[in-house]
C-alpha positions in Angstrom: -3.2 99.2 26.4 -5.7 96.5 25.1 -2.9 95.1 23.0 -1.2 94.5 26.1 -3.9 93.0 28.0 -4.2 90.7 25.2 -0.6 89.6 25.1 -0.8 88.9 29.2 -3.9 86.9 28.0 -2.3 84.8 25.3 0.8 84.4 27.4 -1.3 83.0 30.6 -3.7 80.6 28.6 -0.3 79.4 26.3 1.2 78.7 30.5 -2.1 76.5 30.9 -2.3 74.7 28.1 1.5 73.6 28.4 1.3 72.7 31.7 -2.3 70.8 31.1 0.0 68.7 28.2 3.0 67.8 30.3 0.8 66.4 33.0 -1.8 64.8 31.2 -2.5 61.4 32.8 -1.8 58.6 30.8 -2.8 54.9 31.5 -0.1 52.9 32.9 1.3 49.9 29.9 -0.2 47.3 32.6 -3.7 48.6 32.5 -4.0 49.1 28.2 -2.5 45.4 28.8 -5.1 44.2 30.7 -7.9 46.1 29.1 -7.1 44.1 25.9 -8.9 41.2 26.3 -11.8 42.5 27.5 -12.3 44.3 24.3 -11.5 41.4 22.2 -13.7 38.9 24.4 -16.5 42.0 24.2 -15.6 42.1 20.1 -16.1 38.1 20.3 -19.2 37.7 21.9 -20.8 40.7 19.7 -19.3 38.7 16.7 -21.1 35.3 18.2 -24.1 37.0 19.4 -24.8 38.8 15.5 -23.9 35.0 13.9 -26.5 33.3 16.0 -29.3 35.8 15.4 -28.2 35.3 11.4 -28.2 31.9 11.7 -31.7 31.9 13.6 -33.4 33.8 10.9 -31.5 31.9 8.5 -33.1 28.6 9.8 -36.6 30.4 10.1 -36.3 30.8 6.4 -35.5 27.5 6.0 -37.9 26.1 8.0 -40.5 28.0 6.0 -39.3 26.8 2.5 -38.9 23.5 4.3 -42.4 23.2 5.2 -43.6 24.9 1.7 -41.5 22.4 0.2 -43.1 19.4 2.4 -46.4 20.5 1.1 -45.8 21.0 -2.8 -44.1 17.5 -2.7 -47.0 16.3 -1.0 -49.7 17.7 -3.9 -46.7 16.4 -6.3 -47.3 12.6 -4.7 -50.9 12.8 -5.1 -51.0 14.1 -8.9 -48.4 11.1 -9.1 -50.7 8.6 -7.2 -53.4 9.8 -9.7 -51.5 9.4 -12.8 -50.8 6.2 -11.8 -53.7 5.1 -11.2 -55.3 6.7 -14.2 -52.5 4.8 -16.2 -53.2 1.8 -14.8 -57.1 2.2 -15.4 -56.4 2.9 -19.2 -54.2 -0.1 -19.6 -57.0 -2.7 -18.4 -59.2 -0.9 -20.6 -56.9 -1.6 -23.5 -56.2 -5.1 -22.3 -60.0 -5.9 -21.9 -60.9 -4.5 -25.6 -58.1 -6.2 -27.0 -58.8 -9.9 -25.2 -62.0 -10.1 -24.1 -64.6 -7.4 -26.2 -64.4 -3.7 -27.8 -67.4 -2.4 -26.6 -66.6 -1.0 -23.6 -68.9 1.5 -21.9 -66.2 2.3 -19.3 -64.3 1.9 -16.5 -65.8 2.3 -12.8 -64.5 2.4 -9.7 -65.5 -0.1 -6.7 -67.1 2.3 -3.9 -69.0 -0.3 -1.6 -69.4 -4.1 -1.2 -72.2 -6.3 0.6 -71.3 -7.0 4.1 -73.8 -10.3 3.7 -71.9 -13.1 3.9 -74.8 -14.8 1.4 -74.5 -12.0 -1.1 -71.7 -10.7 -3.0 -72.9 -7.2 -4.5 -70.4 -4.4 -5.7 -72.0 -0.9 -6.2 -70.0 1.2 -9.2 -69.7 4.7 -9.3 -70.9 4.5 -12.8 -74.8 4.9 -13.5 -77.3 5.9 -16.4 -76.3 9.2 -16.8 -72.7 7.8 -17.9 -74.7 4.6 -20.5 -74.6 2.0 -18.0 -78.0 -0.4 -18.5 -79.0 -3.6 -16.3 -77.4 -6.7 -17.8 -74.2 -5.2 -18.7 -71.2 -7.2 -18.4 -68.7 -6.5 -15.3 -65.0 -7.8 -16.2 -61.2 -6.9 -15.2 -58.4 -8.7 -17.4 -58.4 -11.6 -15.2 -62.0 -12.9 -15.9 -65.4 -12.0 -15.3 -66.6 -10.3 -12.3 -70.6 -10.2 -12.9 -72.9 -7.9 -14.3 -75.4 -4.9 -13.7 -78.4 -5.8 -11.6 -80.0 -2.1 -10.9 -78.7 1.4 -12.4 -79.4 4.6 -10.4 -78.0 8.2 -12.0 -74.8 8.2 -11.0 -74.4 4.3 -9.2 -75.2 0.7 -10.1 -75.4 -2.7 -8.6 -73.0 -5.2 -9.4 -74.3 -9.0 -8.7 -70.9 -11.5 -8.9 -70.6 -14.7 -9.8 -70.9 -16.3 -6.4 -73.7 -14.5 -5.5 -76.6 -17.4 -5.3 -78.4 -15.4 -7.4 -76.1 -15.5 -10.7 -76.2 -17.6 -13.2 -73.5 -17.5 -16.4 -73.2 -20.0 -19.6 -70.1 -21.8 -19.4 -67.5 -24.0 -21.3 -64.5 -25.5 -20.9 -61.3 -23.3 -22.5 -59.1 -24.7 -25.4 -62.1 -25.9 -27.5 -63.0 -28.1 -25.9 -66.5 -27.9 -26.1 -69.2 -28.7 -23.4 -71.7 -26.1 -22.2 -73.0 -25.9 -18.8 -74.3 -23.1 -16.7 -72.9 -21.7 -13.5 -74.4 -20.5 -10.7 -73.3 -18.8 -7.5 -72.2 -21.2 -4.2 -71.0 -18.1 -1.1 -69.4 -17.3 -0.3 -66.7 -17.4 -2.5 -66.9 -20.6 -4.9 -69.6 -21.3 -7.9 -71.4 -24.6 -9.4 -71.6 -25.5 -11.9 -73.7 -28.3 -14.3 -72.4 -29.9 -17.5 -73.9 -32.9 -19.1 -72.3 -36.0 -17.7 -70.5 -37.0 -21.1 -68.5 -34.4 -21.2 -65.4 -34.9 -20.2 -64.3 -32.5 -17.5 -61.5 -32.7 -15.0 -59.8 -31.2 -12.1 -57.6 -27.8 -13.2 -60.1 -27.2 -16.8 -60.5 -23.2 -17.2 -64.1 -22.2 -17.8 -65.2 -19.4 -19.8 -68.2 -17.7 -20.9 -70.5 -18.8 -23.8 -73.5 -17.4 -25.7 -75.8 -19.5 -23.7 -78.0 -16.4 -22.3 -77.1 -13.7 -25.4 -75.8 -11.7 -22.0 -71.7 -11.9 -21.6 -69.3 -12.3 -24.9 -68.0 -15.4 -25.7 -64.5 -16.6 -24.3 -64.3 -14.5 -21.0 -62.6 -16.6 -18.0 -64.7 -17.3 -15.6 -62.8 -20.1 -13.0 -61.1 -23.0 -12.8 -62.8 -26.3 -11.7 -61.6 -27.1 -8.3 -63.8 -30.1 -7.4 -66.0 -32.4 -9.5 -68.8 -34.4 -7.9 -69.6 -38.3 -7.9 -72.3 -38.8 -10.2 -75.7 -40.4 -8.6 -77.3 -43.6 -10.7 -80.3 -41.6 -11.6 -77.6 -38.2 -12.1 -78.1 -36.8 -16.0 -76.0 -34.1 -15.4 -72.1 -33.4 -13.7 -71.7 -31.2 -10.6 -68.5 -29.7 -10.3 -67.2 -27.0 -8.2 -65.7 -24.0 -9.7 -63.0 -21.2 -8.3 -63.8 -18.1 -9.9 -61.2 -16.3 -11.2 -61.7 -12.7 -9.7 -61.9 -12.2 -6.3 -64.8 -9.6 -6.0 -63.3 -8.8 -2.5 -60.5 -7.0 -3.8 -60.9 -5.7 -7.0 -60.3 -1.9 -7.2 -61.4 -0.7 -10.6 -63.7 -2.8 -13.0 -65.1 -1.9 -16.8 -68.4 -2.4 -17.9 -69.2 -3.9 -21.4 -72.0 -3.6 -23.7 -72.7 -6.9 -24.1 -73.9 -9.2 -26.9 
């Protein structure tokens, strides 16, 4: 008997599982037709939607090494600036021992000027601790610039020639002889005595002499850019003298032993 019940089971569930496959629904050509392009417009936009949040990241990371970039260029430019300048620095110190004296003490850098317009002091970032000593010689390779008036630690004073209260020995360049002394005219020009049989003109360099046993011989000091009429009772030329630094813009100066 069970085997029979069995059999009528496997007979009535094969009837329901034919009858469940002949009229199974199935979507109409149309519809899967139409249904189409939404899946691929769906497919597309996930497609766009995953490439923009790649490329977002993307330009996050490149924004980041962009910047990181920026800044290591930026310490690159001022080790480069610095080099430079250091280069620079060494090549007027070669330039100055080679033309003008080899005792250098070294080379300071220009960090404050006088703002009298009757007074033309530089202060140095140079000082005793480093051998500077009043007196010393102040030059750049285009002629003299002055010389140490006071000397802290770590600073000293710088009076230049046009200061009124500098004096230098002078002579006329090319061996041509003639001492005189120059002293400061501000704001910016010097004057400067020789005896009246000397026989200076207009466009004569002037450089330094031994007169003082302060600056070596030979340094430039100006060019003579006016000379004065001589008086009846006159024993001595005035002239007027353009010095050949301009204190105002010098950057870097080195300081000399002296004689």
């Amino acid at each position: 008997m069970n085997w029979r019940r069995l059999l009528v089971v496997y007979a009535l569930l094969l009837g329901i599982s034919m009858a469940a496959t002949r009229f199974q629904v199935v979507a109409p050509t149309a519809l899967r037709a139409s249904t189409v392009p939404v899946t691929r417009i769906s497919v597309t936009v996930a497609d766009n939607l995953r490439h923009a949040y790649d490329t977002l990241v993307h330009e996050r990371e490149l924004s980041r090494e962009n910047a990181s970039l920026r800044k290591q260029v930026g310490v690159l430019r001022q080790r480069n600036e610095l080099l430079t300048r250091e280069a620079a620095r060494l090549r007027q110190l070669d330039v100055i021992t080679r033309t003008q004296a080899p005792n250098a003490v070294g080379i300071a850098q220009v960090v404050a000027v006088s703002p009298s317009p009757l007074m033309a002091r530089l202060t140095l970032n140079l000082g005793r601790n480093a051998g500077v000593r009043v007196r010393m010689p102040v030059t750049v390779p285009g002629g003299l610039v002055g010389q140490v008036s006071d000397v802290a630690a770590r600073q000293c004073t710088v009076v230049a020639l046009v200061d009124p209260e500098s004096s230098v020995g002078v002579s006329l360049d090319g061996n041509k002889g003639g001492r005189g002394l120059a002293q400061g005219l501000p704001p910016d020009r010097m004057r400067a005595e020789f005896s009246r049989s000397v026989p200076i003109r207009i466009g004569d360099v002037l450089v330094t002499n031994s007169l003082g046993g302060v600056f070596p011989v030979g340094i430039r000091v100006g060019t003579v850019e006016k000379i004065m009429p001589l008086g009846p009772n006159d024993l001595n030329r005035v002239v007027i003298v353009k010095p050949a630094v301009d204190v105002g813009v010098v950057e870097d100066v080195t300081i000399l032993e002296g004689l």
